[in-house]
C-alpha positions in Angstrom: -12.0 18.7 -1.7 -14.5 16.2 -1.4 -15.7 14.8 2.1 -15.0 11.0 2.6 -17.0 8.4 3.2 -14.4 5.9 4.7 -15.6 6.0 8.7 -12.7 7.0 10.8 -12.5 4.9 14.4 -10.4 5.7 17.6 -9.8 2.9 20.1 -9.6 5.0 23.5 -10.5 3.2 25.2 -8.2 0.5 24.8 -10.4 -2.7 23.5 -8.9 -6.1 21.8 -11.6 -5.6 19.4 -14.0 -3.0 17.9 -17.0 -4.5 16.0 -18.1 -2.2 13.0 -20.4 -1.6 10.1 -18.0 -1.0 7.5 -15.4 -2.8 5.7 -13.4 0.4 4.6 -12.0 2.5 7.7 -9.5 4.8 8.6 -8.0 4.0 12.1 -6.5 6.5 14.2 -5.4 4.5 17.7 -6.4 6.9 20.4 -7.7 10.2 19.6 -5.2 13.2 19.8 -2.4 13.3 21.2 -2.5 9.8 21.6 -3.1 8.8 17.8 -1.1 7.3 15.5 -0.5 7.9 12.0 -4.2 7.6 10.3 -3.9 4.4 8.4 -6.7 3.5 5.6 -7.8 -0.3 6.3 -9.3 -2.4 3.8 -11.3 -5.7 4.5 -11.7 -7.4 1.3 -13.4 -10.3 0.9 -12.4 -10.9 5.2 -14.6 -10.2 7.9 -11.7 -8.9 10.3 -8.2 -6.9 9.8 -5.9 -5.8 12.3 -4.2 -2.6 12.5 -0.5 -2.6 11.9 0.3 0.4 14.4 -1.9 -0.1 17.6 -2.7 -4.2 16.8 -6.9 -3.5 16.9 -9.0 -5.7 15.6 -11.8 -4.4 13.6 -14.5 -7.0 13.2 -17.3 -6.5 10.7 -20.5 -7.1 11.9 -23.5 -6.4 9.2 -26.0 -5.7 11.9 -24.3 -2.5 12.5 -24.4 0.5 10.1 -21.6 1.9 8.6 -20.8 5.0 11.4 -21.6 2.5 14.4 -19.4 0.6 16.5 -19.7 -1.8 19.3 -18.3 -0.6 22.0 -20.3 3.0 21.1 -18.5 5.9 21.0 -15.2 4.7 18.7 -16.7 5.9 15.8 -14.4 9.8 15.1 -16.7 12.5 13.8 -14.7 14.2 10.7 -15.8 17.7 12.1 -14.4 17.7 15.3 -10.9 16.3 14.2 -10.5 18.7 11.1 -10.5 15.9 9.0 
């Protein structure tokens, strides 16, 4: 199986809104045991989507690279959840 590319982001600690670099992303709420189902969110042509589970708002920002996010630390490395 091939890796993905989609950045996956946890909201822990419990922000309004998480800027990003990416307008493809996987959210996951909190990390486990706190997540929810891991939804795929797509942008489009918008600069801003909301999640439908835990009501984040992820807010592209092109000064940030793809695996950053502002506040740090949201961004879910793939090893460590056995993704």
């Amino acid at each position: 199986m091939a890796a993905s590319t989609v950045p996956h982001f946890a909201n822990d600690l419990g922000v309004e809104k998480i800027y990003i670099g990416a307008k493809e992303l996987q959210c996951m709420g909190a990390r486990a045991p706190f997540d929810h189902p891991h939804v795929y969110l797509d942008m489009g042509a918008d600069s801003q989507i909301l999640c439908p589970y835990c009501s984040t708002l992820y807010v592209y920002d092109p000064r940030l690279d793809a695996g950053e996010s502002e506040p740090t630390g949201c961004l879910v490395a793939a090893e460590a959840e056995g993704v």
